[in-house]
C-alpha positions in Angstrom: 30.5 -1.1 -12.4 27.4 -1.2 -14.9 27.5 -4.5 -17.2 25.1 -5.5 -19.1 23.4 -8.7 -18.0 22.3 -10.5 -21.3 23.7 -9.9 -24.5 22.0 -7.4 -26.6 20.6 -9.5 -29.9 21.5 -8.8 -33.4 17.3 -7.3 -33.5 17.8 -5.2 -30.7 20.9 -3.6 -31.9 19.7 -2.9 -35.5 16.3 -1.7 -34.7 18.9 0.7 -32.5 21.1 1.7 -35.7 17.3 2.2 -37.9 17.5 6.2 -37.8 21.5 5.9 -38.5 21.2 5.7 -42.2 22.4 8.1 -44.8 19.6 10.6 -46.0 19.1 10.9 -49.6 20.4 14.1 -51.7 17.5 15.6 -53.2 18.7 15.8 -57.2 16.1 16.9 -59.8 16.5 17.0 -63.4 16.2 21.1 -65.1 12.9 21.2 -67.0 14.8 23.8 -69.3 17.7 23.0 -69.9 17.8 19.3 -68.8 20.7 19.6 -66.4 20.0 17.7 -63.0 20.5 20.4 -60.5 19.8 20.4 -56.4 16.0 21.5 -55.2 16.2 25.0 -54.6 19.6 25.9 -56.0 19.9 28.1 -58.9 20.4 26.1 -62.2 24.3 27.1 -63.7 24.2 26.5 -66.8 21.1 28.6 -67.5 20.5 31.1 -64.6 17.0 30.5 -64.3 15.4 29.8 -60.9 12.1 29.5 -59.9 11.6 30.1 -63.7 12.9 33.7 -63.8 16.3 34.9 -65.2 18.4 35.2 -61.9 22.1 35.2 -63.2 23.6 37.1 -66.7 25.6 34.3 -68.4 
């Protein structure tokens, strides 16, 4: 059976766990209406995307 022969340090392990982190949601605040909205999402309260009139509210 495979066992480890030294204990893995606390370094070791974390520099392990570095790309395990939780990304970052990408929020941006409307430059129209002021609203914070997702990146490339259409803006609700408006309609506006991209700076054109996408949806009749």
């Amino acid at each position: 059976m495979a066992v480890p022969k030294r204990k893995t340090s606390k370094s070791r392990r974390n520099k392990r766990r570095s790309h395990h982190r939780v990304s970052e949601v990408n929020i941006l605040e409307d430059k129209k209406s002021g609203e914070y909205r997702l990146s490339h999402h259409i803006d609700l309260k408006s309609g506006y995307y991209n700076g054109k009139k996408i949806l009749d509210l």
